[in-house]
MIKOLVEX-722278 format. One record per residue (C-alpha): residue in one letter; x negated, y negated, z negated. Coordinates in nm, 4 decimals, always signed. Layout:
N
("A",(X,Y,Z))
...
END
This chain:
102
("X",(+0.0000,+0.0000,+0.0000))
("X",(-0.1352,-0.3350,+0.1084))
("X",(-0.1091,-0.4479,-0.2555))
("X",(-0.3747,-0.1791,-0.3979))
("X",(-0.5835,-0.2774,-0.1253))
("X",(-0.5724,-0.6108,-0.2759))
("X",(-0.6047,-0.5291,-0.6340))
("X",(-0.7838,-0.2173,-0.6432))
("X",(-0.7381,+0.0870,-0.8258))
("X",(-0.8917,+0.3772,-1.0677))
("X",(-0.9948,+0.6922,-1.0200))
("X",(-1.1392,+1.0046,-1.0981))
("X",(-1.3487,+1.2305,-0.8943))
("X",(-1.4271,+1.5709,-0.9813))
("X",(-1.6993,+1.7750,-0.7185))
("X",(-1.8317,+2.0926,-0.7343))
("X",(-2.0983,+2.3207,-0.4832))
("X",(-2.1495,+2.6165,-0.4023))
("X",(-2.5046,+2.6439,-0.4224))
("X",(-2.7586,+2.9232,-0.4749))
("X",(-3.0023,+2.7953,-0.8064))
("X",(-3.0983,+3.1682,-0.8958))
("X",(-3.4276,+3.0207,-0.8388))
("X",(-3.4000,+2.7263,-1.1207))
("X",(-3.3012,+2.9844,-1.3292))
("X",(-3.5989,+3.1659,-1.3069))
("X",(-3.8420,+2.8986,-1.2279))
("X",(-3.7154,+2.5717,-1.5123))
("X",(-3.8261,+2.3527,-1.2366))
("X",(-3.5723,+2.0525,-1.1789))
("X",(-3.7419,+2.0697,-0.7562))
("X",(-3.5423,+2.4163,-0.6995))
("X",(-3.2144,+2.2950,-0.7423))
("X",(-2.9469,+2.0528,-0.6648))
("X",(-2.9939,+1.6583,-0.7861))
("X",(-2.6020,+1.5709,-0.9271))
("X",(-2.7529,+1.2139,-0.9167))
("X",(-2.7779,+1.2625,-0.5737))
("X",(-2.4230,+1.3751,-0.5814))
("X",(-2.3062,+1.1219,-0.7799))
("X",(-2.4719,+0.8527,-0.5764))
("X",(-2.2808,+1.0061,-0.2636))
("X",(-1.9429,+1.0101,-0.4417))
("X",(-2.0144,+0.6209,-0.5364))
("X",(-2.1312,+0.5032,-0.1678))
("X",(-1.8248,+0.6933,-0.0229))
("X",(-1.5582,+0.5534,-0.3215))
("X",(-1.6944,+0.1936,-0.2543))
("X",(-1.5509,+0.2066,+0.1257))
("X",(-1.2236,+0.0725,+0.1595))
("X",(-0.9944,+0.3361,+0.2892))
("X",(-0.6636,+0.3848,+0.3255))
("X",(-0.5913,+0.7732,+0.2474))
("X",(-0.7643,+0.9801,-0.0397))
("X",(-0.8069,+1.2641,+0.1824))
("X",(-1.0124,+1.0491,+0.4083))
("X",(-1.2388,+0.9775,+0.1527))
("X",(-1.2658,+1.3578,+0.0030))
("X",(-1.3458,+1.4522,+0.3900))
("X",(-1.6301,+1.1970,+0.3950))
("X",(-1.7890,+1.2948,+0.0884))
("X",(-1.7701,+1.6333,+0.2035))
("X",(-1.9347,+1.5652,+0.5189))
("X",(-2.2493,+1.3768,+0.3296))
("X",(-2.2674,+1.6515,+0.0814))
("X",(-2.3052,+1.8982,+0.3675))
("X",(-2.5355,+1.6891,+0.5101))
("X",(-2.7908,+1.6365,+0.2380))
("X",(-2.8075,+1.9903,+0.1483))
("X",(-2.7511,+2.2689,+0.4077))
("X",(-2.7354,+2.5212,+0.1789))
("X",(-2.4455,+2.4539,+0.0562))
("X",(-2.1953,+2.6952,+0.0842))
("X",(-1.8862,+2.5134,-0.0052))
("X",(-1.7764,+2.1582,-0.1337))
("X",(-1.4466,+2.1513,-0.3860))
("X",(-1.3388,+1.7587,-0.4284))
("X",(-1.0514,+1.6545,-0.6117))
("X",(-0.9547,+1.3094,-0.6128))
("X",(-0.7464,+1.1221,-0.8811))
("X",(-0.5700,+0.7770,-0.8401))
("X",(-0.5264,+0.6831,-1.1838))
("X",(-0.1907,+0.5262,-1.2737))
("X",(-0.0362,+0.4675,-0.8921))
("X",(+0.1989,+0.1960,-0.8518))
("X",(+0.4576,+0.3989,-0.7528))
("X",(+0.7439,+0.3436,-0.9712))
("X",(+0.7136,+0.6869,-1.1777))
("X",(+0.5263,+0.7281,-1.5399))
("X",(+0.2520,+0.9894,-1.4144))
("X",(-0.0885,+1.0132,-1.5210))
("X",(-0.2204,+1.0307,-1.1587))
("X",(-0.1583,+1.1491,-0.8122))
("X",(-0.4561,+1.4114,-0.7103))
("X",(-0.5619,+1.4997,-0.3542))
("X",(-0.7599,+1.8039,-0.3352))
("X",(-1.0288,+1.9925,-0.0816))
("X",(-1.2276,+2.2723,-0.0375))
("X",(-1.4175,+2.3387,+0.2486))
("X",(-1.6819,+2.5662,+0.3612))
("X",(-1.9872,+2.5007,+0.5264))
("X",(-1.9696,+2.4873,+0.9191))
END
């Protein structure tokens, strides 16, 4: 709605990866396994582009995730908009995503 493009909103972003870290596991090393700063970081540069539609946003992240880190084997994203002005006392209205690497 053009006035939450105005006035902004809240939300919460929850991610998770498939990823294979049986290697950190054995090795303690913080180089042989994902960086969630580096996740984070995407999640913030994607959230801070205006868009109209949740689920454009979820597919963008997605793509950058898959990008950074080819092994991947999945991305899960849910999406939150806390509060919507929508005229109904909820606590949030939630897109969510899974997809699997190409």
């Amino acid at each position: 709605m053009e006035q939450e493009r105005l006035t902004g909103g809240d939300f919460t972003v929850t991610i998770a990866v498939g990823y294979d870290f049986s290697r950190a596991m054995e090795t303690d090393d913080v180089d042989d396994t994902l960086n969630y700063a580096e996740l984070f970081r995407i999640v913030k540069e994607q959230m801070d582009i205006p868009s109209r539609l949740l689920e454009h946003v979820a597919g963008r992240i997605a793509t950058e995730v898959f990008s950074q880190w080819p092994d991947i084997q999945y991305v899960s994203i849910q999406i939150t908009k806390v509060n919507p002005p929508m005229g109904a006392d909820c606590d949030g209205a939630t897109v969510s995503l899974t997809l699997r690497h190409p």
